[in-house]
Backbone as numpy.savetxt, mean C-alpha at the origin, in Angstrom:
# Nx Ny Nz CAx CAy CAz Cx Cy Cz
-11.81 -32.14 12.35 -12.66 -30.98 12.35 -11.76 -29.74 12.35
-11.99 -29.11 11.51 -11.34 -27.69 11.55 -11.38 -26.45 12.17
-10.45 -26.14 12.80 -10.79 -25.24 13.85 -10.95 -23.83 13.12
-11.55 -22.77 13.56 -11.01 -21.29 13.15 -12.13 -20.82 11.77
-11.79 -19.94 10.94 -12.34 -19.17 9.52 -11.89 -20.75 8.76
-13.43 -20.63 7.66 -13.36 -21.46 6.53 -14.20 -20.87 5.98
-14.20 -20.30 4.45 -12.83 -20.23 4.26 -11.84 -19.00 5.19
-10.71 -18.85 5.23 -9.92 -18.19 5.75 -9.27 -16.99 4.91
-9.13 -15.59 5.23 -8.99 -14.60 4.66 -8.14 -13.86 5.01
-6.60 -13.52 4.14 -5.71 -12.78 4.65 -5.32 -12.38 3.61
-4.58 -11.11 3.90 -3.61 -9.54 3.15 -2.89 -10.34 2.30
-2.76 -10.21 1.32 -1.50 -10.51 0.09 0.12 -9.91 0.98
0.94 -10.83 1.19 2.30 -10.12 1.57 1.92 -10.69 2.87
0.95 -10.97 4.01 0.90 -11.28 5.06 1.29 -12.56 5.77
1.89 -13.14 6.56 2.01 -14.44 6.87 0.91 -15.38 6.75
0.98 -16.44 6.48 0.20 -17.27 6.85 -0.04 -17.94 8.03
-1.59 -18.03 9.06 -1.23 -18.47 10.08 -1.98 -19.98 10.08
-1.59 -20.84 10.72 -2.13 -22.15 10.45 -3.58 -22.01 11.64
-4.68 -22.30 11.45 -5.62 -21.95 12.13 -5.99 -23.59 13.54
-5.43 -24.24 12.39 -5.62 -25.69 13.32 -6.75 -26.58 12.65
-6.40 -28.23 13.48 -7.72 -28.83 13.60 -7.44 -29.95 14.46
-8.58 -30.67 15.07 -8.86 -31.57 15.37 -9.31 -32.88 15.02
-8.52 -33.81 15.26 -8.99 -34.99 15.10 -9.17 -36.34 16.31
-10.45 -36.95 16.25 -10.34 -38.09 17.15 -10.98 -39.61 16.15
-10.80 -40.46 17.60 -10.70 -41.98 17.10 -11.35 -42.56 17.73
-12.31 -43.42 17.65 -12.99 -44.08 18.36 -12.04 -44.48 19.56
-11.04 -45.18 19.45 -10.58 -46.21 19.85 -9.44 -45.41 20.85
-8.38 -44.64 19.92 -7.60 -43.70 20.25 -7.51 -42.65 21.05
-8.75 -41.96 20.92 -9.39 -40.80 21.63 -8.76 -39.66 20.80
-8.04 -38.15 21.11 -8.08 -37.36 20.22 -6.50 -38.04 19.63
-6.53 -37.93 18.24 -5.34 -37.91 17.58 -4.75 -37.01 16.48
-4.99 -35.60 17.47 -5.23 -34.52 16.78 -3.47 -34.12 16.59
-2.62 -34.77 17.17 -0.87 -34.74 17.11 -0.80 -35.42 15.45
-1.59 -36.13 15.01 -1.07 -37.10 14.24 -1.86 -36.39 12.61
-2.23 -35.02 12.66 -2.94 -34.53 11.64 -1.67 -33.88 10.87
-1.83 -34.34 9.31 -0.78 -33.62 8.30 -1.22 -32.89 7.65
-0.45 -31.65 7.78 -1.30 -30.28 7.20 -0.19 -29.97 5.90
-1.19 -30.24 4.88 -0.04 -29.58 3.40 -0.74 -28.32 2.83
-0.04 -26.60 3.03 -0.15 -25.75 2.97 0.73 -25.64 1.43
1.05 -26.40 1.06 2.48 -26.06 0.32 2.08 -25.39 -0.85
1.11 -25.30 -1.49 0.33 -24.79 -2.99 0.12 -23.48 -2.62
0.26 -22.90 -1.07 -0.55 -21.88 -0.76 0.42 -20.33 -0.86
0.60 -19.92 -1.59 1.68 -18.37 -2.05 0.77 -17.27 -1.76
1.19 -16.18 -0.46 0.99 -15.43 0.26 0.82 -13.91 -0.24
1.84 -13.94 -1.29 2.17 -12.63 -1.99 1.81 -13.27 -3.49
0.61 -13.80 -3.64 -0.20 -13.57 -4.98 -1.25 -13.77 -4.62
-1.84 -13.09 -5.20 -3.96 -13.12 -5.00 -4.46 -14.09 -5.60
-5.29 -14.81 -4.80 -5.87 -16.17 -5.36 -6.61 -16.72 -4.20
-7.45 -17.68 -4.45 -7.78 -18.88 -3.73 -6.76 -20.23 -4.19
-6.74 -20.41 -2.29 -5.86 -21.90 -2.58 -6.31 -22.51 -1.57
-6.16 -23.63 -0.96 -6.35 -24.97 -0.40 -5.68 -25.44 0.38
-5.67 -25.41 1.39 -4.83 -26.54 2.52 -5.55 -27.73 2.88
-4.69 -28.59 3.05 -5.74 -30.30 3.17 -5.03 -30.36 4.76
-5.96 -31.56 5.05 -5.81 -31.70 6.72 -6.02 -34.02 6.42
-4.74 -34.06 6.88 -4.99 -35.59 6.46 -3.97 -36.41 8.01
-5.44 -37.60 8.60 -5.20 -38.11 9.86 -5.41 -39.60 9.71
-4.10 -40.39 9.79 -4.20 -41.85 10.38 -4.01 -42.09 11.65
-4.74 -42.97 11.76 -4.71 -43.66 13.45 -3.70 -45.03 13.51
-3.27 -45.19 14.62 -1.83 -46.46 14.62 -2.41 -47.48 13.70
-3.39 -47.38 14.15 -4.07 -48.97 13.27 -3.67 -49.07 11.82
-3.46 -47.86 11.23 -3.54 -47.79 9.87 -4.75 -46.91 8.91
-5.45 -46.65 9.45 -6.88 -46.40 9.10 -6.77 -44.39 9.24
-7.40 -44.59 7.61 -7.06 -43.34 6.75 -8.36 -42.62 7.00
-8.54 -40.96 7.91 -9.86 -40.33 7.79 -9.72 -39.68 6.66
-11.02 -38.94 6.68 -11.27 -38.42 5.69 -10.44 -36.95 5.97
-10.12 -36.74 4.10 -9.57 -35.37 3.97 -10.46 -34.70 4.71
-9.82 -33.02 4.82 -10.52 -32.24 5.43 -10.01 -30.83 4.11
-10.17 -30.10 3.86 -9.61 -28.81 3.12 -9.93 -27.75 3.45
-9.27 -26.69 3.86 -9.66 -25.33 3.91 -9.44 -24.11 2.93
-10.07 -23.53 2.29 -10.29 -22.90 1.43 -9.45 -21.17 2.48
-7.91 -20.91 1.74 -7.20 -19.83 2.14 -7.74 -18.27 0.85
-8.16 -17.38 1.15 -8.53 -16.40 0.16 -7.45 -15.63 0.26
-6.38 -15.04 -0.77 -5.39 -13.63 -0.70 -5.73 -13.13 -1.34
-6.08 -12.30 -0.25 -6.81 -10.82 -1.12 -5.74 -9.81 -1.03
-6.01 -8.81 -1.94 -5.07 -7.17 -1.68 -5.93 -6.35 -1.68
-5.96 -5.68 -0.44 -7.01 -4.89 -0.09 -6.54 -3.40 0.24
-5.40 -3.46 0.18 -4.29 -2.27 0.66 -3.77 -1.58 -0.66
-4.31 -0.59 -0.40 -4.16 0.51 -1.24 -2.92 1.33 -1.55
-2.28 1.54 -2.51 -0.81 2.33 -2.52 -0.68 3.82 -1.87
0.23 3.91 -1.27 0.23 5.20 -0.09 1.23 6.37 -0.96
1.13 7.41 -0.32 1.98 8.27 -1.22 2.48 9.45 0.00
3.31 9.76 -0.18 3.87 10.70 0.92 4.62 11.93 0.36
4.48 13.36 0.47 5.22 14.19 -0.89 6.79 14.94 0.66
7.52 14.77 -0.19 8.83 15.05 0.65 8.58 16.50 1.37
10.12 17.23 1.82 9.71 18.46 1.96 10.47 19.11 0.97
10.59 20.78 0.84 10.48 21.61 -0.24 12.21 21.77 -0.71
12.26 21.69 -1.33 13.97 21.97 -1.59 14.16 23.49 -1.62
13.49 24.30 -1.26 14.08 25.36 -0.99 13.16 25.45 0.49
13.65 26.20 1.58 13.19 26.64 2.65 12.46 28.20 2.20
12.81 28.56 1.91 12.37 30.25 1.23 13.31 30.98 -0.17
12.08 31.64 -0.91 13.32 31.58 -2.24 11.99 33.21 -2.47
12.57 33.95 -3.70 11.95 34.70 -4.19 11.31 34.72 -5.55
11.44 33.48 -6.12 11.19 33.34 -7.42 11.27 31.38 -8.10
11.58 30.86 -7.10 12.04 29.70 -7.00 13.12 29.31 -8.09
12.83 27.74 -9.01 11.77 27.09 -9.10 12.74 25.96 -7.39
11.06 25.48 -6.98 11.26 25.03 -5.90 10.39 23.45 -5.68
11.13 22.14 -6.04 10.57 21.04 -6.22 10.22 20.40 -4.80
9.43 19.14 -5.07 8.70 18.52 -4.01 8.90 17.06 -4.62
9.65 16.27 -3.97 9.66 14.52 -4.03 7.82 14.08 -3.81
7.25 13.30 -4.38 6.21 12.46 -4.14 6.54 11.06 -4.14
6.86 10.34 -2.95 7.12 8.94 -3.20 5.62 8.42 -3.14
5.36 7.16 -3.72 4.78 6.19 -3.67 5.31 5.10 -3.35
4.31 3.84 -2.72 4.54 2.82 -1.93 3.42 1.75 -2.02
4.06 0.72 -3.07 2.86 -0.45 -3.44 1.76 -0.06 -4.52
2.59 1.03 -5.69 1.86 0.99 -6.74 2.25 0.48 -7.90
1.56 -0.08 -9.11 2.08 -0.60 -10.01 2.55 0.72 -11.35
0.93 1.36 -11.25 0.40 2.35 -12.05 0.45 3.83 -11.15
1.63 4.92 -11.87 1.03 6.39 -11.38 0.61 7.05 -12.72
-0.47 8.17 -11.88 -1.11 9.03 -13.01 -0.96 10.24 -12.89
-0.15 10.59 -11.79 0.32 11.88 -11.80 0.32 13.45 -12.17
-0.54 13.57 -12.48 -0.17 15.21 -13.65 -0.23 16.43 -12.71
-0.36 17.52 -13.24 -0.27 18.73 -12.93 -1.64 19.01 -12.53
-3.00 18.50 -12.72 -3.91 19.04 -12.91 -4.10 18.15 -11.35
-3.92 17.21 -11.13 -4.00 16.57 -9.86 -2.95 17.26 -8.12
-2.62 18.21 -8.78 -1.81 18.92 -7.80 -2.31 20.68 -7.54
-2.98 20.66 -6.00 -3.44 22.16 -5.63 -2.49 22.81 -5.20
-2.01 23.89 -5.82 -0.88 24.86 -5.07 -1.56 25.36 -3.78
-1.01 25.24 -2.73 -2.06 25.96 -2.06 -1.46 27.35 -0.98
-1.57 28.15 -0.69 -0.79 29.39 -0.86 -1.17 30.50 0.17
-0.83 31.59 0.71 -1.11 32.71 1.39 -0.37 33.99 1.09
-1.26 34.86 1.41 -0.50 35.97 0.69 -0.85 36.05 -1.14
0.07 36.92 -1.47 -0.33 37.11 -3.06 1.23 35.91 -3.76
1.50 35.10 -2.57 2.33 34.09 -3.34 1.41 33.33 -4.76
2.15 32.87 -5.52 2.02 32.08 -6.89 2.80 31.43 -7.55
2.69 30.56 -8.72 3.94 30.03 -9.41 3.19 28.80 -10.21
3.48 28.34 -11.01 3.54 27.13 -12.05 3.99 26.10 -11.60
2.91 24.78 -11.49 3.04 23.83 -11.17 3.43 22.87 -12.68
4.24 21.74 -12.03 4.61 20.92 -13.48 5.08 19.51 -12.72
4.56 18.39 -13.42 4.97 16.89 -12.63 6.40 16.28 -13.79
7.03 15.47 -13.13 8.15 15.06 -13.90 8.31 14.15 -13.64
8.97 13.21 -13.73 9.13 11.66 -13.62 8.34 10.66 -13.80
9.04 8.96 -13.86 8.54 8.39 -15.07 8.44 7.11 -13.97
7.96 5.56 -13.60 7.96 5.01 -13.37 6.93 4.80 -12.22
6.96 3.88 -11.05 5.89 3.87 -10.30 6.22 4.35 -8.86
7.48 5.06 -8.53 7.74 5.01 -7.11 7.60 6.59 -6.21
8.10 7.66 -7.84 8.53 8.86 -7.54 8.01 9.64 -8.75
7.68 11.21 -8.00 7.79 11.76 -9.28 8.11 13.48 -8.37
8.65 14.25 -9.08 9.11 15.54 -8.75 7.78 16.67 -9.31
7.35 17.40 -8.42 6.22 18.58 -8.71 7.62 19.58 -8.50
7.52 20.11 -9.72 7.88 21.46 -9.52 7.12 23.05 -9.39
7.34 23.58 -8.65 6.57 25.13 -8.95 7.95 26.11 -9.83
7.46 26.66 -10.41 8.76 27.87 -11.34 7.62 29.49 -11.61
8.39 29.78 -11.94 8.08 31.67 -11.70 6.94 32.11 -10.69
7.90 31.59 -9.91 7.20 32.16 -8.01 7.29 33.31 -8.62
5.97 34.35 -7.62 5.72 35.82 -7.88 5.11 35.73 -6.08
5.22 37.11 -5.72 4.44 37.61 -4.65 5.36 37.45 -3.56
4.34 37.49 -2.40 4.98 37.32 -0.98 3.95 36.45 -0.06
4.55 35.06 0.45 3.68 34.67 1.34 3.99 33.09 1.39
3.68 31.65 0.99 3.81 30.74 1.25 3.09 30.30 0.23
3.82 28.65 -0.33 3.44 28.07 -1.31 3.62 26.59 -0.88
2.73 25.52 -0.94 3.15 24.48 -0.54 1.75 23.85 -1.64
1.78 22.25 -1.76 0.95 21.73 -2.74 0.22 20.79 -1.69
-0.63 20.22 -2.15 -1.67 18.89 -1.99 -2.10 17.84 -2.94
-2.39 17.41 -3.13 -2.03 15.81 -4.52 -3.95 15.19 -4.00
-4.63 15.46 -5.08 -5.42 14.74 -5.07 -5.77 13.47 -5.14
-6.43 12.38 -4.80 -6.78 10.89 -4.66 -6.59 10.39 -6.02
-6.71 9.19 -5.89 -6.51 8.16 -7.09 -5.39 8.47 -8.49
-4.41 8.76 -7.95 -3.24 9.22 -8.83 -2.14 7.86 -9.22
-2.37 6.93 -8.12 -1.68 5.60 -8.40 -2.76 4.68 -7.82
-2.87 3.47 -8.57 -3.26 2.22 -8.50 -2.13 0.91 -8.22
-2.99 -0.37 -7.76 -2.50 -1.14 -7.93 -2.73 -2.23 -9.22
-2.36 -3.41 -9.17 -2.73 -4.37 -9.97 -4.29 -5.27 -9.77
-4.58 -4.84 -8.98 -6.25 -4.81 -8.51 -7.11 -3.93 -8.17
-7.02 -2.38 -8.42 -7.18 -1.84 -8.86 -7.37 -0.50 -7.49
-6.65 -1.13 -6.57 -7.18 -0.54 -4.95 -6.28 1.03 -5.57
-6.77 2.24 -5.68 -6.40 3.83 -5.30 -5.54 3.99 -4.38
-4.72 5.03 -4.81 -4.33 5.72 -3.66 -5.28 6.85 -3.10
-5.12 7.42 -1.95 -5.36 8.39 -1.50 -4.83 9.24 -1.43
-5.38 10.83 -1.08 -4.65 11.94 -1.60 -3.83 12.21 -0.34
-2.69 13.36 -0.73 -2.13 13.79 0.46 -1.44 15.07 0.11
-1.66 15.32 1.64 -0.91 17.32 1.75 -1.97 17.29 2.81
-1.75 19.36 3.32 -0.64 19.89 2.52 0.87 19.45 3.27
1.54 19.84 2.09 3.14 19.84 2.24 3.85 20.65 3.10
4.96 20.56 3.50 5.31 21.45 4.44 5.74 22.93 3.54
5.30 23.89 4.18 4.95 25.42 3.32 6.89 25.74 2.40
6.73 26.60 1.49 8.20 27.59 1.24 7.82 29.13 1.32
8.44 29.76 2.12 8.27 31.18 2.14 8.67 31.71 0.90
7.81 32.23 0.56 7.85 33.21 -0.94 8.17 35.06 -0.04
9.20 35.46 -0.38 9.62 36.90 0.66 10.28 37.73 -0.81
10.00 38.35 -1.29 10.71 39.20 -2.42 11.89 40.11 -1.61
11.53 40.32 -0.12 12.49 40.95 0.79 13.87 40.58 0.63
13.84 39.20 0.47 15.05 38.76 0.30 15.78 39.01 -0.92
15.46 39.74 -1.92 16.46 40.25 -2.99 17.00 41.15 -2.35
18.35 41.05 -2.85 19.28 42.09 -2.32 20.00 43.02 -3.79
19.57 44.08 -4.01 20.19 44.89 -4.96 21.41 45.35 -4.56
């Protein structure tokens, strides 16, 4: 008899935990030491249904019946994204970039139009995304104008996975002082 979830449901990437079972014998009483559990078909870090069997002889010789538990890996975890801090601390005109890492995406979608400058004061500047692959990509701002603070925010669903789980958005970023004070003629 199988102890625990059937079927049983865990995170893609997560351990597998053996849930258990029981077995008894007329004769024997429990011979739940003597149960062979073959997990071996069962791969943790791919999404699928798979099968564990539960198989018990008694001294006598005498074969019970299989038992199987049905293991589900799901990916339910969504790719995370985190945007660095500003490569300039304060500038008067910049251009002044921002790292966006991602984490557990296959697919980014990145653009410019998915990124809010977000600002105080009569600060401003041109946003632009750069980079190519699934981990990173650089927002730049260029022809800062004004005085006041400029930092961005990254709207939702900009990277996916291979099942199709979103990211979520994130910001704001930590601010850059926009100060025209600081030109020195």
């Amino acid at each position: 008899m199988l102890t625990g979830a059937n079927p049983q449901t865990i995170e893609a990437g997560d351990s597998y935990t053996e849930l258990g079972a029981t077995a008894s014998d007329n004769y024997e009483g429990d011979i739940s030491d003597s149960i062979i559990i073959d997990a071996s078909a069962l791969n943790t870090s791919v999404v699928g249904i798979y099968t564990v069997t539960y198989d018990v002889t008694d001294t006598a010789g005498n074969s019970g019946i299989r038992v199987t538990r049905t293991v589900d890996v799901v990916d339910n975890q969504a790719p995370t994204l985190s945007i660095g801090a500003p490569s300039l601390s304060e500038t008067t005109s910049g251009p002044v970039d921002y790292t966006v890492t991602y984490t557990g995406a296959d697919t980014v979608t990145l653009v410019a139009g998915d990124i809010t400058l977000n600002t105080t004061g009569t600060a401003t500047g041109d946003v632009a995304v750069t980079g190519t692959g699934a981990t990173t990509r650089t927002v730049g701002i260029s022809n800062i104008t004004g005085d006041g603070t400029l930092g961005i925010s990254i709207g939702a669903n900009t990277a996916s996975d291979t099942v199709g789980n979103q990211a979520a958005g994130a910001g704001p970023s930590a601010p850059v002082i926009v100060d025209l004070s600081l030109i020195h003629i």
